[in-house]
VOROSE-949546 format. One record per residue (C-alpha): residue in one letter; y, z, x; residue number from 1. Coordinates in nm, 2 decimals. Layout:
N
a, Y, Z, X, NUM
...
//
This chain:
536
x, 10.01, 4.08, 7.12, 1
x, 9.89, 4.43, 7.18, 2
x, 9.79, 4.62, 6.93, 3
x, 9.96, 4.98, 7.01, 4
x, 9.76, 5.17, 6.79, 5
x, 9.43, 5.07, 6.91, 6
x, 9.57, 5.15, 7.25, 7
x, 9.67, 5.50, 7.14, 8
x, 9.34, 5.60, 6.98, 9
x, 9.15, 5.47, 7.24, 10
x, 9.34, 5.67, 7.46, 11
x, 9.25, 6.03, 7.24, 12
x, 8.90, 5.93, 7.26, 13
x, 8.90, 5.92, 7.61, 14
x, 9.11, 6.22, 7.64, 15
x, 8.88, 6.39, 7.40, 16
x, 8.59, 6.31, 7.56, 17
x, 8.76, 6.41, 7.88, 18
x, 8.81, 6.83, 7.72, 19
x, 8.46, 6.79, 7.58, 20
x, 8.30, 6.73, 7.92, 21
x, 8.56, 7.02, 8.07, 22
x, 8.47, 7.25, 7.79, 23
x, 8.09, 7.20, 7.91, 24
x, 8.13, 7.21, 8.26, 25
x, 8.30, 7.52, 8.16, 26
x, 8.04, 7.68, 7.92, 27
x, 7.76, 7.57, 8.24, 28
x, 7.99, 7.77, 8.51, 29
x, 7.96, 8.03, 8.29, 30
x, 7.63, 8.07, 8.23, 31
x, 7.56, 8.02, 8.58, 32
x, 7.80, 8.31, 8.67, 33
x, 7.65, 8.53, 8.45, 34
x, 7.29, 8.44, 8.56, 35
x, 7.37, 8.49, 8.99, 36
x, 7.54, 8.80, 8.90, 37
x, 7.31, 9.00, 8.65, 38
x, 6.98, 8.89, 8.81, 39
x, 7.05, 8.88, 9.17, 40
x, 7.29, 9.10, 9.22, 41
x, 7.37, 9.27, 9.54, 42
x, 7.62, 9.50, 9.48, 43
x, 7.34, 9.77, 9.52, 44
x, 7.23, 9.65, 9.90, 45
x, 7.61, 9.61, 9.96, 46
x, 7.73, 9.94, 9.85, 47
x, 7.45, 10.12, 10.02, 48
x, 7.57, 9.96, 10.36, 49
x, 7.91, 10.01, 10.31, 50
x, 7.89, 10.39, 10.20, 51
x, 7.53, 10.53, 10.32, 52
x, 7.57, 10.37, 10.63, 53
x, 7.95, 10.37, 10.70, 54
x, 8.13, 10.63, 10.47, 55
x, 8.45, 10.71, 10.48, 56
x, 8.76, 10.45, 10.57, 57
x, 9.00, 10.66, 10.62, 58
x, 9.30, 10.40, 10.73, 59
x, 9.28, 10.34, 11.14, 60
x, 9.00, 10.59, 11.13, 61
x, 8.69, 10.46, 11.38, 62
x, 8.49, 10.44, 11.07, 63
x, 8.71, 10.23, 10.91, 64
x, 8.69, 10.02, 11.21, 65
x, 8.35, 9.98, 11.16, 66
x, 8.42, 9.92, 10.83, 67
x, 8.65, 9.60, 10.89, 68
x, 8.40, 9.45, 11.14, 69
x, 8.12, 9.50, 10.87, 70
x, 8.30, 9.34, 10.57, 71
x, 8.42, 9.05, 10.82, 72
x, 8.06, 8.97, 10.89, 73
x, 7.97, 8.98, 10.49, 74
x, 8.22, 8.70, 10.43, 75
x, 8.14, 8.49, 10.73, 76
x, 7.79, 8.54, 10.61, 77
x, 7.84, 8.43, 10.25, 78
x, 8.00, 8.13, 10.42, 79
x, 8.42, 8.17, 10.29, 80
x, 8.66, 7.98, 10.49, 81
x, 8.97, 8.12, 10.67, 82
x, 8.78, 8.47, 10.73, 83
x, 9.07, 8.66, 10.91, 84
x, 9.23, 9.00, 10.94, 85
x, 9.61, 9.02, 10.92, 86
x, 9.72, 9.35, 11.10, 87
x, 10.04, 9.50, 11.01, 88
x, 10.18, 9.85, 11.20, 89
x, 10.07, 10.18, 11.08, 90
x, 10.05, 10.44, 11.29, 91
x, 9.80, 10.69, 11.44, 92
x, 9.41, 10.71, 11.39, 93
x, 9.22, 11.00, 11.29, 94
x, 8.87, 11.16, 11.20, 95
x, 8.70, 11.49, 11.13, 96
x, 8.39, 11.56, 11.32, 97
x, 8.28, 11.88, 11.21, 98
x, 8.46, 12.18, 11.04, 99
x, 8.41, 12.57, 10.96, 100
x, 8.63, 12.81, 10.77, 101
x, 8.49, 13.13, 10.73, 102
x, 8.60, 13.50, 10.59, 103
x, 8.53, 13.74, 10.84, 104
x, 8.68, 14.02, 10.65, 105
x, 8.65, 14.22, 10.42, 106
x, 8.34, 14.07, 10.40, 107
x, 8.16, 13.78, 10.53, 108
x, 8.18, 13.48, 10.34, 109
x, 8.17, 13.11, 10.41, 110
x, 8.44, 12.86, 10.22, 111
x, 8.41, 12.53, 10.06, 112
x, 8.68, 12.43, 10.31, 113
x, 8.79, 12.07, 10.49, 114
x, 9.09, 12.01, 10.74, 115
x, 9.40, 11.80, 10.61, 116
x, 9.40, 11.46, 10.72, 117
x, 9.60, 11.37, 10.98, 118
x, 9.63, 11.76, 11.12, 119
x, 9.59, 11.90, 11.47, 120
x, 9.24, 12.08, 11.55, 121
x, 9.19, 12.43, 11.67, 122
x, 9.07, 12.38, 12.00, 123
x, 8.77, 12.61, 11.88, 124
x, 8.82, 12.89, 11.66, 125
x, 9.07, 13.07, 11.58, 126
x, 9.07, 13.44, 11.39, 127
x, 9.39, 13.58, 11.20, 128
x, 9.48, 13.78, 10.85, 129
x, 9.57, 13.57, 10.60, 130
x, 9.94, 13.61, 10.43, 131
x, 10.02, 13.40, 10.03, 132
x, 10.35, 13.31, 10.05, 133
x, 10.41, 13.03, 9.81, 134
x, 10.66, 12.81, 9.94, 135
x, 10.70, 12.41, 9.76, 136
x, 11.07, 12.35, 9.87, 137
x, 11.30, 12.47, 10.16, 138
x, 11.49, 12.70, 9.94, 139
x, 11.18, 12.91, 10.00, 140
x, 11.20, 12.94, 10.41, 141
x, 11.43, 13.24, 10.37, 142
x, 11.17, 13.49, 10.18, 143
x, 10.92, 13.51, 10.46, 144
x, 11.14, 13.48, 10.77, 145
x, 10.96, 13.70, 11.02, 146
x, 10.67, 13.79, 10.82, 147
x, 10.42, 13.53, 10.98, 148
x, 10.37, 13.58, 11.31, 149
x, 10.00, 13.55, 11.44, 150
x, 9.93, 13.50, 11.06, 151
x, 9.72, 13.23, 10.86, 152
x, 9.98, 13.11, 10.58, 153
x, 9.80, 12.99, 10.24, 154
x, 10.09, 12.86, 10.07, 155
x, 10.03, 12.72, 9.73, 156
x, 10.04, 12.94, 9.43, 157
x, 9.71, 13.06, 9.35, 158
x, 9.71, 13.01, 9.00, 159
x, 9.41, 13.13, 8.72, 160
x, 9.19, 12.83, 8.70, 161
x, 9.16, 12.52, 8.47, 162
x, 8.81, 12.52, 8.30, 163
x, 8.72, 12.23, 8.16, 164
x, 8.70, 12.20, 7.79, 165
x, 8.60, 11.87, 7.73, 166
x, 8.33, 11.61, 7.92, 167
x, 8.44, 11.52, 8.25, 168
x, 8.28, 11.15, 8.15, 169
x, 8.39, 10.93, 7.89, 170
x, 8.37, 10.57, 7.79, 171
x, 8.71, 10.37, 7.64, 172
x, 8.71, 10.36, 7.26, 173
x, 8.89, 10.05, 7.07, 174
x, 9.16, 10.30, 6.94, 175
x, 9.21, 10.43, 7.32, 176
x, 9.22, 10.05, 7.41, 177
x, 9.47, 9.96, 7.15, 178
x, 9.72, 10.21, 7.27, 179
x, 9.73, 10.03, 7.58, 180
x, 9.91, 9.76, 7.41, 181
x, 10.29, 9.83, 7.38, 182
x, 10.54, 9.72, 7.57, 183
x, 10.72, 10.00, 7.78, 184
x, 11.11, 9.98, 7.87, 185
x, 11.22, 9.99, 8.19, 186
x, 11.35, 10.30, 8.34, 187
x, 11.57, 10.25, 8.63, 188
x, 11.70, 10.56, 8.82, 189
x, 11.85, 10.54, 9.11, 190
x, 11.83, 10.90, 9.24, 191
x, 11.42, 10.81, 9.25, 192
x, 11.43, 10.72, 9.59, 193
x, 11.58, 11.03, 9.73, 194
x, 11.35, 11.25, 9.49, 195
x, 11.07, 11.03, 9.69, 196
x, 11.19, 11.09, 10.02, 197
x, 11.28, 11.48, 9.99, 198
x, 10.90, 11.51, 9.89, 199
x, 10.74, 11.28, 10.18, 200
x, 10.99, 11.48, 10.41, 201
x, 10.86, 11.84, 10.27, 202
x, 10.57, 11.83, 10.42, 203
x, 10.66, 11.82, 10.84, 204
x, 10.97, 12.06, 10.76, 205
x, 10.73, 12.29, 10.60, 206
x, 10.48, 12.30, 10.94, 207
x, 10.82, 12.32, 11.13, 208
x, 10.97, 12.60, 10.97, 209
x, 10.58, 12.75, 11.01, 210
x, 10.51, 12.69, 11.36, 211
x, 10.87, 12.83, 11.46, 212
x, 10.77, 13.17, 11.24, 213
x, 10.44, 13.18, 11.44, 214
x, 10.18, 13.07, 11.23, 215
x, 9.89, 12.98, 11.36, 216
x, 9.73, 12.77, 11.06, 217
x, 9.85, 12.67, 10.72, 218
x, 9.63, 12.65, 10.38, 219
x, 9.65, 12.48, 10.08, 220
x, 9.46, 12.54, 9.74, 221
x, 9.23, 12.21, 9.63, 222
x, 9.42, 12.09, 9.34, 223
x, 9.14, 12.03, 9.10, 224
x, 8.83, 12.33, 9.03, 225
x, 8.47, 12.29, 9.05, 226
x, 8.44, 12.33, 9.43, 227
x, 8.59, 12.01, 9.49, 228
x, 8.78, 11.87, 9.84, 229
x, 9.03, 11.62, 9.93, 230
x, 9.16, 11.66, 10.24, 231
x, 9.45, 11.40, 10.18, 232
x, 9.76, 11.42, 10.42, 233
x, 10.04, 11.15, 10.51, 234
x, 10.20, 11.24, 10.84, 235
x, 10.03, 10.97, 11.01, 236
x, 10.33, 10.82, 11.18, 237
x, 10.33, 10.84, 11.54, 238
x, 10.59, 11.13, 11.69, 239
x, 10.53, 11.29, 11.34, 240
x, 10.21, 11.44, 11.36, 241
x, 10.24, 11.83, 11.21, 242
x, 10.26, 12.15, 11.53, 243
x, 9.98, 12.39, 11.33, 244
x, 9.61, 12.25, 11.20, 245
x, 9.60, 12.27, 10.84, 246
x, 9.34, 12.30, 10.56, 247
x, 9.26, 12.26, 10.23, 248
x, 9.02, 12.52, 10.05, 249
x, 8.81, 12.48, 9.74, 250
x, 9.06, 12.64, 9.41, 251
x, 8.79, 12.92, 9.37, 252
x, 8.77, 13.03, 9.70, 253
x, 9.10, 13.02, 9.74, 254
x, 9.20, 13.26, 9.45, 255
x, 8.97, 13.45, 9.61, 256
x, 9.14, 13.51, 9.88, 257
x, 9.46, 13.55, 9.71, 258
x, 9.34, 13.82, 9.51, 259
x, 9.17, 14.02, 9.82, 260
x, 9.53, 13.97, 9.96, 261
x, 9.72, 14.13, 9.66, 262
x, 9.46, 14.44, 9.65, 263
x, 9.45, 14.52, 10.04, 264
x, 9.37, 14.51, 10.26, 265
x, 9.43, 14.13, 10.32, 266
x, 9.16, 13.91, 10.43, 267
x, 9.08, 13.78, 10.78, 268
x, 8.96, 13.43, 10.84, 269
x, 8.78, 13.23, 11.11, 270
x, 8.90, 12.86, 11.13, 271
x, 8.76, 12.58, 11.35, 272
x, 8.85, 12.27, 11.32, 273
x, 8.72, 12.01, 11.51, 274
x, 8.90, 11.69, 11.48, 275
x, 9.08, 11.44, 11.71, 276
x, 9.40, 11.16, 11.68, 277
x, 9.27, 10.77, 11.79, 278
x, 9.58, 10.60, 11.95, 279
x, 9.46, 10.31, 12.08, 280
x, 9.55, 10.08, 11.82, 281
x, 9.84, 10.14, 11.57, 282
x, 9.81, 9.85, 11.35, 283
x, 9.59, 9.83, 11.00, 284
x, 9.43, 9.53, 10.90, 285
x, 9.37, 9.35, 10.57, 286
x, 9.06, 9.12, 10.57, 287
x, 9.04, 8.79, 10.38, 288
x, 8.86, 8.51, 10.32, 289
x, 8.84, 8.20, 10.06, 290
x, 8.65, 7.94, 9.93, 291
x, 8.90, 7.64, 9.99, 292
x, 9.02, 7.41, 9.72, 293
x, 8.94, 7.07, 9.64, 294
x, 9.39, 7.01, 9.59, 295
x, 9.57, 7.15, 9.89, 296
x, 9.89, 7.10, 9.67, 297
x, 9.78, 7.32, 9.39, 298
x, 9.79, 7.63, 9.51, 299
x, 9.57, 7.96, 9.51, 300
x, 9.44, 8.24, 9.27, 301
x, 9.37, 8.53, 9.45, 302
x, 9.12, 8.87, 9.37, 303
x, 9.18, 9.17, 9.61, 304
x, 9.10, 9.58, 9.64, 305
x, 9.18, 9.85, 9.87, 306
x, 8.94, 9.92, 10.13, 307
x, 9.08, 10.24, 10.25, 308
x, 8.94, 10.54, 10.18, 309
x, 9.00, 10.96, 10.19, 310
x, 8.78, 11.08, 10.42, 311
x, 8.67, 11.42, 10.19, 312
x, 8.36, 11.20, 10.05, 313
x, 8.22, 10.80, 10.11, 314
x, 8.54, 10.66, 9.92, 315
x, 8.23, 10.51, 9.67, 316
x, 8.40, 10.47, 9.35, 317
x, 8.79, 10.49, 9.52, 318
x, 8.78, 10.20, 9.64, 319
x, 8.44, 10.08, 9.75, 320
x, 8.33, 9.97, 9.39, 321
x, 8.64, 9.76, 9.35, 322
x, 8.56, 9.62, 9.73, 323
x, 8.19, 9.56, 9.67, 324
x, 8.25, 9.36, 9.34, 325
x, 8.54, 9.17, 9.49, 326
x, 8.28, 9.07, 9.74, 327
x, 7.99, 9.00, 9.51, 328
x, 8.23, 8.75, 9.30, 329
x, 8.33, 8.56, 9.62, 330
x, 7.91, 8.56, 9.69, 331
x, 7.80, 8.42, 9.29, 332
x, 8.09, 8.20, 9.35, 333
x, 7.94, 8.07, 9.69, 334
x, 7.61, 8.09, 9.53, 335
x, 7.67, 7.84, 9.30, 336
x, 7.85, 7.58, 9.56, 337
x, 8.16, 7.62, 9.31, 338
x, 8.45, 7.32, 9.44, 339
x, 8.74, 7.45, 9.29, 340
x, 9.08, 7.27, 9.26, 341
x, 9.29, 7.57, 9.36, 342
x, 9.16, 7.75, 9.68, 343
x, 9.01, 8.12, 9.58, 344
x, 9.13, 8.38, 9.82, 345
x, 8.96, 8.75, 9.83, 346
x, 9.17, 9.02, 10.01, 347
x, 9.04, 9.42, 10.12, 348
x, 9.33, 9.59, 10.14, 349
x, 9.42, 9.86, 10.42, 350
x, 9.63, 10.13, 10.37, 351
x, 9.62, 10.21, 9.97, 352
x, 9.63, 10.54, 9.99, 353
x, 9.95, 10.62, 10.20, 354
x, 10.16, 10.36, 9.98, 355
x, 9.97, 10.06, 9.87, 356
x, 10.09, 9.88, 10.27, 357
x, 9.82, 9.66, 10.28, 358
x, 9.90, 9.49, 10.03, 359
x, 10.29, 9.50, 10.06, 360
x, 10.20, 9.32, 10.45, 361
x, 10.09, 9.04, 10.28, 362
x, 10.40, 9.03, 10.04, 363
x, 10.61, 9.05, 10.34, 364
x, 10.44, 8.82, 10.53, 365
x, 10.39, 8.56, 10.31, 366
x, 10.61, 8.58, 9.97, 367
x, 10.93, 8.72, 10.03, 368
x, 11.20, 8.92, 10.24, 369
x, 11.41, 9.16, 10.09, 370
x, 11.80, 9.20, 10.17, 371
x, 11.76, 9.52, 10.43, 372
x, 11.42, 9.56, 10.46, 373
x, 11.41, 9.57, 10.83, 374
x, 11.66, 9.82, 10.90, 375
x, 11.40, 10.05, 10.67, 376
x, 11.27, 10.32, 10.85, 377
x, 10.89, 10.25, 10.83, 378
x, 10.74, 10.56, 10.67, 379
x, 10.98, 10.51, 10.38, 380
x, 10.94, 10.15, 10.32, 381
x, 10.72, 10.18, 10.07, 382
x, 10.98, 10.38, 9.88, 383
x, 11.25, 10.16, 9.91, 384
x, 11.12, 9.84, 9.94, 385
x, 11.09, 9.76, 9.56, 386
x, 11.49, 9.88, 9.56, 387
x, 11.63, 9.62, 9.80, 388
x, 11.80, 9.33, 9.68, 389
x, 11.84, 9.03, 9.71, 390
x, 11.46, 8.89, 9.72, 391
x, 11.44, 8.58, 9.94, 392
x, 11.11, 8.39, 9.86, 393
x, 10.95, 8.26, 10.16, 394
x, 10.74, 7.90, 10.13, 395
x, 10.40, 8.06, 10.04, 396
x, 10.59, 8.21, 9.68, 397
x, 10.50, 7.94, 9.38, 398
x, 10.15, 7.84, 9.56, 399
x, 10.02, 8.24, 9.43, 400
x, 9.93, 8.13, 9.04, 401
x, 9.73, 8.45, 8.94, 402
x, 9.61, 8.78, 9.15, 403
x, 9.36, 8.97, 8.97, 404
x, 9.30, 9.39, 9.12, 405
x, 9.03, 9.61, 9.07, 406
x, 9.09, 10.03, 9.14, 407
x, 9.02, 10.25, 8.88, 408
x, 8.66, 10.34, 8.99, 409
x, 8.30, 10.15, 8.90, 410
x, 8.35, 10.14, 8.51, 411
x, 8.30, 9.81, 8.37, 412
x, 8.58, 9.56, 8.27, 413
x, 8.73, 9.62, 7.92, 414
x, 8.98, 9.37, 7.96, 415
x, 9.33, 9.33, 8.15, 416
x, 9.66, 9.43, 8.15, 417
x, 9.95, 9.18, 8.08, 418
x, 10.17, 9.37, 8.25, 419
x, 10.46, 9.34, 8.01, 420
x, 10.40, 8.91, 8.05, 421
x, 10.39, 8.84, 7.70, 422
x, 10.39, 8.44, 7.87, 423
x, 10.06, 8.53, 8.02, 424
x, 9.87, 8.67, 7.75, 425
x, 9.72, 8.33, 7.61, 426
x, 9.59, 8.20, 8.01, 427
x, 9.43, 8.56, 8.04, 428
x, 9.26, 8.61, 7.68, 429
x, 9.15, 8.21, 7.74, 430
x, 8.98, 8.29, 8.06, 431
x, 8.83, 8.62, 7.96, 432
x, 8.71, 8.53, 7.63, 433
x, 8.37, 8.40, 7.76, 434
x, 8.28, 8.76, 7.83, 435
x, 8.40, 8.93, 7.54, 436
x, 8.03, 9.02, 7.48, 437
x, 8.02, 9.16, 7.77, 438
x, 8.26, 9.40, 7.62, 439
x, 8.54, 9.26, 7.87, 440
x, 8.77, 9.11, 7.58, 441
x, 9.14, 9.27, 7.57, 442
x, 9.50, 9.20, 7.73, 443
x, 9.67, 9.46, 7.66, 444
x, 10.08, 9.42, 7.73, 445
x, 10.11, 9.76, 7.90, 446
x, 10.18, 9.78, 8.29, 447
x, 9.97, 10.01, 8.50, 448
x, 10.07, 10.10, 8.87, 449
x, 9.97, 10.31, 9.17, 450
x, 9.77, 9.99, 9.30, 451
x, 9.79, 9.65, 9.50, 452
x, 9.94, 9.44, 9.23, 453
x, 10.22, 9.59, 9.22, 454
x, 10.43, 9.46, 9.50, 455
x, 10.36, 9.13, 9.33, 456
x, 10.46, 9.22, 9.01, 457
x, 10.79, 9.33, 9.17, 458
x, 10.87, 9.01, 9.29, 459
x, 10.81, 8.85, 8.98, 460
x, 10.44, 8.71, 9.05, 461
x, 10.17, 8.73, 8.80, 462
x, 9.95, 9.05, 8.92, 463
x, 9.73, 9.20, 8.71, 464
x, 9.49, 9.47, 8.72, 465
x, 9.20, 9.52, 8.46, 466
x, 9.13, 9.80, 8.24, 467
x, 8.78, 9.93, 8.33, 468
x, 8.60, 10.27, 8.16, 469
x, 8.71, 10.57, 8.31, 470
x, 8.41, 10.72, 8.33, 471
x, 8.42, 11.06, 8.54, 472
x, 8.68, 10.91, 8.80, 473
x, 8.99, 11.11, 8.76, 474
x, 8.82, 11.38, 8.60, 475
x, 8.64, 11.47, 8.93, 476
x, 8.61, 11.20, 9.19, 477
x, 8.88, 11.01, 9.24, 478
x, 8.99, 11.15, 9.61, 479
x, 8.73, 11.44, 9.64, 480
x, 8.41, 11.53, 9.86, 481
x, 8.19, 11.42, 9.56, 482
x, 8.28, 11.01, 9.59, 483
x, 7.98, 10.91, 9.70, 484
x, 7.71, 10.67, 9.56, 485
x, 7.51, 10.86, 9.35, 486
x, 7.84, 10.84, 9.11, 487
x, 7.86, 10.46, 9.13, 488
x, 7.75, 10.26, 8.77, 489
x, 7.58, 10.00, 8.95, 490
x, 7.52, 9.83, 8.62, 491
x, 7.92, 9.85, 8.53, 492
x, 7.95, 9.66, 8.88, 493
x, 7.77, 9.37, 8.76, 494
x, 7.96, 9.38, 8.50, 495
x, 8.26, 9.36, 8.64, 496
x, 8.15, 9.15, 8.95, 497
x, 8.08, 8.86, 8.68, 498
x, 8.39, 8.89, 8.54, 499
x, 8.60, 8.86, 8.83, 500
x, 8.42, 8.54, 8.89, 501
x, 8.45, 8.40, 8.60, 502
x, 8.81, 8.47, 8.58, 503
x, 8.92, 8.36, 8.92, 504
x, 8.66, 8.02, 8.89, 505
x, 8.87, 7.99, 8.51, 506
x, 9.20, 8.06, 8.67, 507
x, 9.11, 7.82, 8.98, 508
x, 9.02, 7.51, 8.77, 509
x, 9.24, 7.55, 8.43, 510
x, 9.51, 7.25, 8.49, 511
x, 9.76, 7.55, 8.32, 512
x, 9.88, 7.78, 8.52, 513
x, 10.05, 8.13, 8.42, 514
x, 10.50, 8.14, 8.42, 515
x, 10.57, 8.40, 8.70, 516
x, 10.84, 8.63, 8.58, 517
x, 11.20, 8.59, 8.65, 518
x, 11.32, 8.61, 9.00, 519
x, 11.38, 9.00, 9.00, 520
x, 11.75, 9.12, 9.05, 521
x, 11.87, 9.45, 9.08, 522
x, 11.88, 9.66, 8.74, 523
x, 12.13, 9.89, 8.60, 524
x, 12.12, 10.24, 8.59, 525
x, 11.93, 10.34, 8.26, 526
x, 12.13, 10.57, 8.23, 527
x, 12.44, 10.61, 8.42, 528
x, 12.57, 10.94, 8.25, 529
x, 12.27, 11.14, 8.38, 530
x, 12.34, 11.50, 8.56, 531
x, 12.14, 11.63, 8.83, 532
x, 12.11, 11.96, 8.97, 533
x, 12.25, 11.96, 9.36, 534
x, 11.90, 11.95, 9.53, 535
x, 11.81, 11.62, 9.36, 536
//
């Protein structure tokens, strides 16, 4: 007769024993991560290559050409699997090779001054008086008709400065941290997408309505002080490329200007722009590469950042941080000769900046369809896509188990966002907990957006991006001349770079995986008694 209980225990044992030995695998992997990434880190040597000697990414630029071929040579050097690009259609190229704005009158002054991205040249210089005629909707057209002829239009309001009056750096405090963790309600408006559109639109109607008034340039005031650039522009799209070169000047110089032109007599300016459109290949490409799994039926957890770039500054801390410590995790990983049981995949984004369409690619591609989606005009996809419904999941949908973002600048991990996933919240605090002395230690339930998670967190599939220290990035270098590497914390990238490793190796082996979210379907109006005025 056999003796059931005997069998039982003997069967904890072993299972117990079993978790013992995973714990210490566990705790080894851990202290091996941590060892590869604090004292042989290369996120110095890699950053320095990828900004010093590269720069600026701006998407289909010929730098960020370089750029791709570079970062596809790091992972086939740190031996990943699959290294690929997957292209996807953008639209045109573009690059600034050299650029000088000058006032010529009524005295001679040079400006802190940098052409819009994706704007015509010059074709050498060009000399005109300035006019200010603020204009930010069409309703405005109708005040300067026929007063612009052979004129230079500055066109944002001038307004009287915004000093700062506290530091421009600061590290995350626990209290700041906590707030982080409240779940916010949906808001669901409908009329969002046309609000989204009429701005995209402004923009061409604006150099339109300028170009048929005779303008020969149009300006716009930097919208941050302290001599900072951005240069950003989205009229990329082929066939909609703007008639008049336009520029952005520094805020200070700017209200200058505007105040020359309110006193008299109104400044003259010398522009010359020297830039050029690449049209030889439309398409933007996302690079990836993994370290395969040991269980081909198990799935993949995935870490990713944008690669793009503005072209004002070196794009160091928007997004080459989260690029170099994406790539440092994959090289501890590979250090270590990791064997995971779910294939690790590392993704650099293209195309961030003008809508997050890297990233969305790969949703397309390889997740899901949406009811419509291909009767979308392409510049407004990235709009609209998130309201189409049905969602279709394609084959590659339940093998992503967890997708882990980095873009918020070169500030160390403080912990993650749940993203409103109260399911997740045990997986992620388990995997991060090994690092809470690291000061990486909270999920926080609040969502955050504006990056490459979030097209998976529409469909319902666990995204997440982590909370890092702000540091100085939106308070002055987040899209500006001034992102370059002397404002990277290479000691926050290690950091971080450790972190991601641990979490993906965690999220990789753990036999748990996290519950996606409900299949999304489309929401009701939050609230469907709402007026809006007629130009909504």
């Amino acid at each position: 007769m056999i003796n059931l209980r005997f069998l039982l225990a003997g069967a904890a044992l072993c299972y117990a024993g079993q978790s013992a030995s995973l714990l210490a695998q566990d705790a080894a992997d851990t202290a091996r991560i941590i060892d590869e990434g604090m004292n042989r880190s290369q996120v110095q040597q890699s950053a320095h290559e990828l900004l010093d000697q590269i720069g600026q990414r701006l998407t289909n630029s010929p730098n960020m050409r370089r750029a791709e071929a570079w970062a596809t040579a790091e992972m086939q050097a740190l031996g990943l699997d699959n290294v690929h690009k997957e292209g996807f259609e953008f639209g045109r190229g573009w690059e600034m090779m050299s650029s000088d704005v000058r006032m010529v009158a009524p005295r001679a002054l040079e400006l802190s001054a940098i052409p819009v991205a994706w704007t015509p040249g010059t074709n050498g210089t060009i000399e005109a008086e300035i006019i200010v005629a603020p204009i930010s909707e069409v309703a405005h057209f109708e005040a300067y008709r026929g007063k612009l002829a052979g004129k230079i239009v500055l066109y944002s309001l001038p307004g009287t400065g915004d000093e700062p009056t506290s530091a421009a750096f600061s590290r995350l405090t626990s209290a700041e941290i906590g707030k982080l963790d409240e779940y916010a309600v949906p808001q669901h408006d409908p009329q969002d997408i046309a609000r989204y559109a009429k701005r995209r639109e402004f923009a061409l109607q604006l150099d339109d309505f300028l170009a048929s008034e005779g303008a020969v340039a149009w300006v716009k005031k930097s919208y941050r002080d302290g001599n900072l650039l951005h240069g950003s522009g989205y009229t990329y799209k082929a066939g909609k490329s703007p008639k008049l070169p336009g520029i952005e000047i520094a805020a200070e110089d700017y209200r200058r200007l505007a105040r020359l032109a309110r006193t008299g007599p109104a400044p003259r300016l010398s522009i010359n722009s020297n830039v050029r459109f690449v049209d030889d290949d439309t398409k933007a490409y996302n690079i990836l590469g993994e370290i395969r799994g040991t269980d081909p039926a198990a799935g993949y957890v995935m870490a990713g950042a944008h690669f793009d770039s503005w072209a004002a500054g070196d794009g160091a801390v928007d997004n080459g941080a989260g690029s170099i410590t994406v790539l440092e995790a994959a090289r501890i990983l590979k250090q270590m000769g990791v064997r995971p049981r779910r294939t690790i995949r590392f993704a650099l984004w293209s195309g961030e900046e003008q809508g997050l369409l890297g990233s969305l690619a790969y949703v397309r591609q390889h997740l899901v369809s949406r009811a419509g989606e291909d009767a979308v005009a392409a510049d407004s996809l990235a709009d609209e896509w998130r309201n189409l419904y049905p969602i279709t999941p394609k084959p590659g949908y339940s093998q992503l188990k967890a997708y882990f973002n980095m873009d918020n600048g070169s500030g160390k991990f403080r912990g993650i966002h749940a993203e409103g996933n109260a399911a997740a919240e045990p997986l992620l605090r388990k995997w991060m907990a090994p690092f809470a002395d690291m000061g990486a230690s909270t999920v926080v339930a609040g969502k955050t957006g504006g990056t490459d998670h979030v097209y998976l967190q529409a469909i319902g599939l666990p995204g997440y991006q982590f909370i890092q220290d702000p540091l100085d990035y939106f308070a002055r270098l987040h899209h500006t001349n001034i992102d370059t590497f002397d404002h990277l914390r290479t000691d926050d990238l290690r950091q971080a770079s450790v972190v991601m490793a641990g979490m993906l190796l965690a999220a990789a082996n753990d036999k748990d995986t996290i519950a996606p979210m409900p299949l999304p379907q489309k929401p009701l109006d939050t609230d469907p008694f709402e007026y809006d005025y007629p130009e909504d």
